[in-house]
Steps between C-alpha positions, in 0.01 A plus 500: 500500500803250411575336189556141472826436327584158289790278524760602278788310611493078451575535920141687527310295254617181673432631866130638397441152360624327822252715703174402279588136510520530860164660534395234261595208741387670817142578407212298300396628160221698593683723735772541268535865381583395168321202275591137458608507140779793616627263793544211211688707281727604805572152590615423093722810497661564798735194511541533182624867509719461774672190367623634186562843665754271709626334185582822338680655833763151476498534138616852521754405793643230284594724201641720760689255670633365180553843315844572661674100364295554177694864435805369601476181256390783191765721615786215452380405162510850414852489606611221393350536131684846479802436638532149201417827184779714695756241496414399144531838406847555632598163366401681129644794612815324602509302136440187656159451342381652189239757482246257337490322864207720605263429210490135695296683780276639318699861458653695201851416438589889572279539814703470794279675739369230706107503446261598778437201728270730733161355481432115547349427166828645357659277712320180442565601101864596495618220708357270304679656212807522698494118626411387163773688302730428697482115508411526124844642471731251710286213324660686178861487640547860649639521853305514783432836662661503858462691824198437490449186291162464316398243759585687771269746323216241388456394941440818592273603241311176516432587873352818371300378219348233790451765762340717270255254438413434847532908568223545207271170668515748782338745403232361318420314785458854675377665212219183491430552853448908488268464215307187714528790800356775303154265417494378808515862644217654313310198572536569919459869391127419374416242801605776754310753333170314476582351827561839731175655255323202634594526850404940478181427357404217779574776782349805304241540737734535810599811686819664339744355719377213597482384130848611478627260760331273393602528153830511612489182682463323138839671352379783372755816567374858536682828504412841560563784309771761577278739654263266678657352806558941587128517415387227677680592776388883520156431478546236788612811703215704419294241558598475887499847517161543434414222684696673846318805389150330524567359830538886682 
């Protein structure tokens, strides 16, 4: 005997729905396999479902799209913000600016190794630092760092710091739309499973497979077991050759 299998892809769930609303449009209430209240809650969902299932596809194409400009933007800040400490720190090196010049961005006046810029909250922090300091200082008199200047500098990590917020938007627009996906999904889960029971207990009382097609023409998948087709189709042998063997 076959098993009936649930959806388990969004794909599946949407197509099994499709099926019963069909059913549920081509034949009156009491003909349908399944009951009224089930066709209702069908007709709520489905759109529903499939909408924000849509949604969250763009959504995710969007970030996608958008991921390669966005690392490019963070990767020139990052660049930008290290190269202005490297050329500070020669300038010190050099004698041109006194040690004390890093304490204005936020470092210790004998650190020259540039701090770690990897992560974009370290970012967002030391190039605020860096910005700040650094106009702090000319307002104070010292000369302006050059190659690159600090507004050179501020640009490109102003692009980042808006990007970043748009990047972020992103993905709680996608991470909103999962977590909308996931209720919606258990939701379908339960009307397909009371649904197909539904439909199985209206054609209990039918031959084997007859009540599997018919099953099957309201969505409902079966498969058979590893070993069953073999059986099925060694017993079909014997069958016919008992049945030649009765007609001699």
């Amino acid at each position: 005997m076959p098993y009936r299998r649930l959806p388990n892809t969004d794909t599946a769930r949407i197509r099994a729905m499709k099926i019963a609303m069909q059913k549920g449009q081509d034949l009156p209430p009491h003909k349908l396999a399944f009951s009224s209240k089930t066709v209702v809650r069908l007709q709520k969902l489905l759109p529903h479902f499939e909408n924000n299932i849509q949604f969250y596809r763009h959504s995710v194409n969007v970030q996608t799209t958008k991921s390669k400009d966005y690392n490019e933007i963070l990767r020139k800040a990052r660049i930008y913000l290290t190269h202005f400490l490297r050329v500070m720190n020669m300038a010190i090196y050099r004698g041109d600016l006194p040690s004390e010049t890093r304490t204005y961005y936020g470092m210790a006046a004998n650190e020259s190794t540039v701090p770690s810029l990897n992560s974009e909250n370290e970012l967002v922090s030391w190039g605020k630092r860096i910005i700040e300091g650094e106009e702090f200082r000319i307002r104070k008199g010292g000369n302006p760092i050059t190659n690159p200047t600090i507004a050179v500098v501020k640009v490109r990590y102003e692009n980042f710091v808006q990007a970043l917020f748009l990047h972020n938007n992103q993905a709680k627009k996608n991470f909103e739309f999962l977590e909308k996906n996931a209720a919606l999904r258990r939701e379908a889960d339960e009307i397909i499973l009371q649904m197909w029971n539904e439909v199985e207990k209206s054609h209990i009382d039918l031959p084997e497979e007859t009540r599997k097609i018919r099953n099957e023409e309201y969505g409902l998948v079966y498969f058979y077991r590893k070993n069953e087709p073999e059986k099925i189709k060694t017993e079909d042998i014997e069958d016919k050759v008992t049945s030649l063997s009765n007609n001699f």
